[in-house]
C-alpha positions in Angstrom: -40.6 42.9 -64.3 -36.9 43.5 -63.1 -34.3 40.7 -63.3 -30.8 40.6 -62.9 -28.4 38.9 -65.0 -25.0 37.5 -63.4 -22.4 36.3 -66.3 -18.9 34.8 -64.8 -18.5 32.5 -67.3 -14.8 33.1 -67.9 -12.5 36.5 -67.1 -15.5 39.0 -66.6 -17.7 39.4 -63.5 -20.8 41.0 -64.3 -24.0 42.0 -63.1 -27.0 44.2 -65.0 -30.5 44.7 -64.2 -32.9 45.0 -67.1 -36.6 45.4 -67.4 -39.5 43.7 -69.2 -38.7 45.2 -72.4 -35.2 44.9 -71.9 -34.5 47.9 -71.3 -30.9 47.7 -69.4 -30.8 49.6 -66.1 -27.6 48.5 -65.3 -24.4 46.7 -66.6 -21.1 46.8 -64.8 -18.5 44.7 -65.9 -15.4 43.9 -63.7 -12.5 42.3 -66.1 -9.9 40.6 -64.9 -7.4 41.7 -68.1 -4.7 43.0 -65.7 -4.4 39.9 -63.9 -4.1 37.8 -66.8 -2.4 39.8 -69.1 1.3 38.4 -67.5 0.3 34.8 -68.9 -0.7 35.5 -72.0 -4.3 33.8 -71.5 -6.5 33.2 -68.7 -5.4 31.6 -66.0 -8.9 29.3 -65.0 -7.5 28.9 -61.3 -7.3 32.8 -61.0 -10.0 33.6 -62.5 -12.4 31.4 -60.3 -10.9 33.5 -57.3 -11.6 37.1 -58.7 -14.9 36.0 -58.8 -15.7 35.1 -55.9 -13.8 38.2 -54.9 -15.9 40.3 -57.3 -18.9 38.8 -57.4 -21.3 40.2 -54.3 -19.7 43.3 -54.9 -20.2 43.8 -58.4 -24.2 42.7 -58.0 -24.6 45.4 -55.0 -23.1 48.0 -57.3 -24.8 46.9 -60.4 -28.8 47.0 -58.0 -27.9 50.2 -56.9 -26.8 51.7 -60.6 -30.7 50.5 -61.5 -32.4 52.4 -59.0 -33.4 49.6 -57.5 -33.3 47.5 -53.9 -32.7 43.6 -54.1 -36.1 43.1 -52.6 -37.8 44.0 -56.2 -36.2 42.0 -58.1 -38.6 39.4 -59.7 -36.2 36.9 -61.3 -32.8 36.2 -61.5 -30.9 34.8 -64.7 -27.3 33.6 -64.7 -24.9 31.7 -67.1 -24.6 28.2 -66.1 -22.3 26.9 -69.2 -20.6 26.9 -71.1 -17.6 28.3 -69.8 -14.5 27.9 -67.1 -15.8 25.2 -64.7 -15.0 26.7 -61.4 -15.5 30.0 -62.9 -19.4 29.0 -63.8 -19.7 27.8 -60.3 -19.2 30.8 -58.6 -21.8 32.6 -60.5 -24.2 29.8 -60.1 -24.1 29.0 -56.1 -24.3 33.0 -55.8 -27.3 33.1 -58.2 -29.1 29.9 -56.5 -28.4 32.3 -52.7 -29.8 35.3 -54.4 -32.8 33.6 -55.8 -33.9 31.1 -52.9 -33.4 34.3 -50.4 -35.2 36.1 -52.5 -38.2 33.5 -53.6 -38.1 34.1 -56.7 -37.3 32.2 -60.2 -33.7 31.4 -61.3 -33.2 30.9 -65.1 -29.9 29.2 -66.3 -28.7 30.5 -69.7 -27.0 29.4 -72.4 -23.5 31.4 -72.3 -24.0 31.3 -76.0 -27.6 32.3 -76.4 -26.8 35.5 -74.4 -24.7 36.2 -77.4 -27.2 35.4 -80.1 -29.4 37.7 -79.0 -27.4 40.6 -77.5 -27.1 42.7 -80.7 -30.2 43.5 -80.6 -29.7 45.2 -76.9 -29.6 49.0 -76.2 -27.9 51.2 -73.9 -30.9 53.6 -74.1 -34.2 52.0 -74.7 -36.3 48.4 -74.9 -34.6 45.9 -76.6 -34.7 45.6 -80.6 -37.4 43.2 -81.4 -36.6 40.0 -83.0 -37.3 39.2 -86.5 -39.2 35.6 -86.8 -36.3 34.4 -88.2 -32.6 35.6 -88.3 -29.0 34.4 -88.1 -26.3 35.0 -86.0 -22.5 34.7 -86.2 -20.6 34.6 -83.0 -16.6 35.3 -83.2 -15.3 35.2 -79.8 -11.5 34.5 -78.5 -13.7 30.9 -77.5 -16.7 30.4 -80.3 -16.7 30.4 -84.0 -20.1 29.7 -85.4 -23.2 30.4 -87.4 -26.7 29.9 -85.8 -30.6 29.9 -87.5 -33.0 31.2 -84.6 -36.9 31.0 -85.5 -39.0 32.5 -83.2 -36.5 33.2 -80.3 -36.9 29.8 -79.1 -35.9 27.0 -82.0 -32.1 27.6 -81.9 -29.7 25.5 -84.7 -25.7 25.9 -85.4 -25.3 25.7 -89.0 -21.8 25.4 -88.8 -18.7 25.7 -86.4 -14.7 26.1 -85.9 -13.1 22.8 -86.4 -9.8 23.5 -84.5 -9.5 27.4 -82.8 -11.8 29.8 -82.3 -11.2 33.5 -84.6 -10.7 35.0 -81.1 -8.3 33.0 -80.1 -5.9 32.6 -83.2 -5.8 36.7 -82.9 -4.6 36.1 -79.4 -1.9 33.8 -80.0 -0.3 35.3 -83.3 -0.5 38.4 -81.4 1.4 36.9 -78.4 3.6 35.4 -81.1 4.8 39.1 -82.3 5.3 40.9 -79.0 1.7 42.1 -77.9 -0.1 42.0 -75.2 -3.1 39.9 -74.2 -5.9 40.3 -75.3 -4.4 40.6 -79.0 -7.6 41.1 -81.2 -7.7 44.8 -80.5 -3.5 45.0 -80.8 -3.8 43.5 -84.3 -6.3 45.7 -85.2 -4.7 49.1 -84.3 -1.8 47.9 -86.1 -3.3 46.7 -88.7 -4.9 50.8 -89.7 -2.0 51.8 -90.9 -1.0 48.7 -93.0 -1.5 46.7 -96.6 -4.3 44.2 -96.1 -3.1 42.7 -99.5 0.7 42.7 -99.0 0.6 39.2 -97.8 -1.5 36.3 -98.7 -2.7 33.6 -96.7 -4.6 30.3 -98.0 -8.1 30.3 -97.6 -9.3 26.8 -96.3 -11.9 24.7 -98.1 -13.0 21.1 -97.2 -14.4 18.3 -99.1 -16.7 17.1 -95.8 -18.1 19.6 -93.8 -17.5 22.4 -96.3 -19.4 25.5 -94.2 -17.3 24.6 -91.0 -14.6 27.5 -89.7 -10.9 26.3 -89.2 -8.3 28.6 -88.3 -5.5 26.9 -87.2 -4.0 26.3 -90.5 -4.3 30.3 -90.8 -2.2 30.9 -87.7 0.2 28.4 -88.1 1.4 30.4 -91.8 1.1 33.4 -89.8 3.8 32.4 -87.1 5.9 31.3 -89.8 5.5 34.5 -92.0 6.5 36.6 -88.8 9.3 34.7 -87.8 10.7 34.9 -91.9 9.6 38.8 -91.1 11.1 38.7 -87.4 8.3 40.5 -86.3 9.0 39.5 -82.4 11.7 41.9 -82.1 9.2 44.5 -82.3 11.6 46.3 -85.0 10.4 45.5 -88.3 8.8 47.8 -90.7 6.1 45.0 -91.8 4.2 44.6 -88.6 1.4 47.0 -90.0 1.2 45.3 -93.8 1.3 41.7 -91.7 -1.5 42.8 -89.2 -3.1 44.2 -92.0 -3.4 41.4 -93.8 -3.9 38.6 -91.0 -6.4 40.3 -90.5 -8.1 40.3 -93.7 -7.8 36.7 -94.4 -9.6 35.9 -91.2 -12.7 38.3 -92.5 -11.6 36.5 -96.4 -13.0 32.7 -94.1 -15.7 34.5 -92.0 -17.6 35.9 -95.8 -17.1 32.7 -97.8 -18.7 30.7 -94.7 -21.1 32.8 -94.8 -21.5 33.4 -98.2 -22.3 29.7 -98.3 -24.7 29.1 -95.4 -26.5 32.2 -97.0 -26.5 30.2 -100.5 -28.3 27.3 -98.5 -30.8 29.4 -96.8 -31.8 32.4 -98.6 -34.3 30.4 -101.2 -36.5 29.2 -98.5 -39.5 30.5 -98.5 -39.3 31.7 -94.8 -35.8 33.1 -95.2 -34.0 34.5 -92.5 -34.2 38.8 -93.1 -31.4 40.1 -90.6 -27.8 39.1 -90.0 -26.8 39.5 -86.3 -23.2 39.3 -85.6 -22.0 38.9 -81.8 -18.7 38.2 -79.6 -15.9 39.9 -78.6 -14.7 39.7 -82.4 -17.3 41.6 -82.8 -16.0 44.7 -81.9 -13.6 44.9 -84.9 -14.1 48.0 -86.7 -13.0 46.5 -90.1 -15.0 43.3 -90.0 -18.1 45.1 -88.9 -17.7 47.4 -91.8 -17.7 43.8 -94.4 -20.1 42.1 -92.3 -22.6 45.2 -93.1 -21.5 45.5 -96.3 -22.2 42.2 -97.4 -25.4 42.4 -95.6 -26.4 45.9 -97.6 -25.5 43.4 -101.2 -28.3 41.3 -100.6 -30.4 43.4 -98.9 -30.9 42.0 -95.7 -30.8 44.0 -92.1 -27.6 43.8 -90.4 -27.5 44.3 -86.3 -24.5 45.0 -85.3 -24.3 44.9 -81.2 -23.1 48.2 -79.3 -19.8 47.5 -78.4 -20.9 47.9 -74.8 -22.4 44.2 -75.9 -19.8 42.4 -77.6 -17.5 40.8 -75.0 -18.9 38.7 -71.8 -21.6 40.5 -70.3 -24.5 39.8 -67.5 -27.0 42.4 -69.5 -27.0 39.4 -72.8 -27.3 36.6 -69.7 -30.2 38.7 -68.3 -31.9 39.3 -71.6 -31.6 35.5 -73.1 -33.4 34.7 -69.1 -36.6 37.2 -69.8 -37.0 35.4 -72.8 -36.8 31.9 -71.0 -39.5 33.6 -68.3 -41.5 34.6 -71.3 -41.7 31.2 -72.9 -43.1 29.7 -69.7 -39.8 27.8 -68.2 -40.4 27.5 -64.5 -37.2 28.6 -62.9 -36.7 26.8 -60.3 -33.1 26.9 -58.3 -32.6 23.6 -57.9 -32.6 22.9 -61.2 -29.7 24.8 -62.0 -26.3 23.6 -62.1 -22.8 24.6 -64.1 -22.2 22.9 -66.8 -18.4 23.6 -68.8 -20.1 22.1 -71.9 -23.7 22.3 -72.9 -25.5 22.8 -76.7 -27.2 25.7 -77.7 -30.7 25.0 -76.7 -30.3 23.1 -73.8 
């Protein structure tokens, strides 16, 4: 079986072409960085029109890089929410032309289900297989959250970001001090050569809802401490320590929420055994370094995903659709449509 993933869910047009294993033949990724990097943020209008600009394009490219000729394709998976609105659309009507010219199946995707399971994606190679039950954490510059998946099909958010997403409060306290968009990796190179315990920030704990993520309380005393530090004149000899230990207090909230939701599942007897972590987050050296060594202190698996895997991708879109074709769905195009919202399962 070959089917091709299309992801254009927000500032990245991609296409990839993976196997039945899930082996990936293919995954090129055209970003749209450059163009939004003047705003600070993604601009949804422009976005939607470097799609369609990138789009057929990007697919022709991405065939070819396979091996392969359109006419063997056997499926087609794309991301039909959530995401950018007009952004989605794009992807979608493209995938619905593909797959009714075609005659074959079109499988809509979660955009966050290709995330839960892209760790366990390869460059080289089938895909990883699945434990029958694992968690993952998505950290993304849009999703904070924690998710129990049994059997790759029963799919269930155990908690979530109240306010802003990790990814995002690393963009704007980064736009805040001078740097460029995207900020995560900014912060981070900054942060090498700094004091992660130089400054503290409050870690946030809540009566109702205790497992939930919030983060806007974190970035709000972070814009505050660098403007006390003056930090946006790019001058100051604490932009390392404060990177450094902004940081840090946003991998302090990521282990306690964790922490807990492992407290509440670990005694069952059917216990998750691996820790997946996924996003554009990530990528972060330093977190993926805790995240694994929490995971090695009570000896559970950790997967972390190939950086070629972290941020928007059509090789997670394609994989999450084989495993939709493999539990029976029916694909059929005119069943598809974009969606900006839409819950993990649906």
């Amino acid at each position: 079986m070959l089917i091709l993933g299309i992801e254009t869910s927000c500032d990245e047009t991609s296409a990839a072409v993976l196997d039945g294993d899930g082996a990936v033949l293919s995954n090129l990724i055209a970003s749209q960085i450059a163009r939004h990097q003047p705003f600070g943020g993604v601009v949804p209008e422009i976005a939607s029109r470097e799609h369609l600009e990138q789009l057929t394009p990007v697919i022709t490219q991405s065939v070819a890089a396979a091996g392969v000729a359109l006419g063997d394709l056997n499926a087609v998976a794309v991301t039909s929410g959530p995401g950018l609105i007009g952004a989605l659309l794009v992807g979608v009507a493209g995938a619905q032309g593909l797959a009714y010219g075609l005659n074959i199946p079109l499988y809509p995707v979660n955009h966050l289900e290709g995330h839960i399971f892209s760790p366990f994606l390869r460059r080289d190679g089938s895909a990883i297989d699945r434990p029958a039950r694992f968690l993952t954490l998505v950290i993304s510059g849009g999703h904070s959250s924690i998710y129990d998946i049994r059997h790759d099909s029963e799919l269930t958010m155990l908690n979530r970001t109240r306010d802003d997403a990790v990814g995002e409060v690393f963009d704007k306290v980064a736009k805040f001090i001078g740097m460029p968009y995207p900020g995560g990796p900014e912060i981070e190179r900054t942060a090498r050569g700094g004091d992660p315990l130089r400054f503290r920030f409050a870690l946030p704990q809540f009566k109702e809802e205790p497992l939930s993520f919030s983060f806007s309380g974190l970035k709000s005393s972070a814009i505050r401490l660098a403007r006390e530090l003056k930090l946006a004149d790019g001058s100051s000899d604490d932009r390392a320590d404060f990177c450094a230990s902004f940081q840090q207090a946003i991998g302090n909230q990521i282990l306690d929420r964790l922490e807990t939701v492992w407290l509440t599942v670990s005694g069952q007897t059917d216990a998750p055994t691996e820790l997946a972590l996924a996003g554009g987050v990530a990528a972060n050296e330093t977190l993926r370094k805790r995240i694994e060594e929490w995971s090695v202190n009570r000896s559970i698996t950790s997967r972390l995903p190939e950086r070629a895997f972290c941020t928007d991708n059509a090789a997670m879109i394609a994989f999450a659709g084989l495993l939709r074709a493999q539990r029976g769905f029916s694909g059929d195009p005119r069943r598809v449509s974009a969606r900006s919202r839409m819950a993990v399962g649906a």
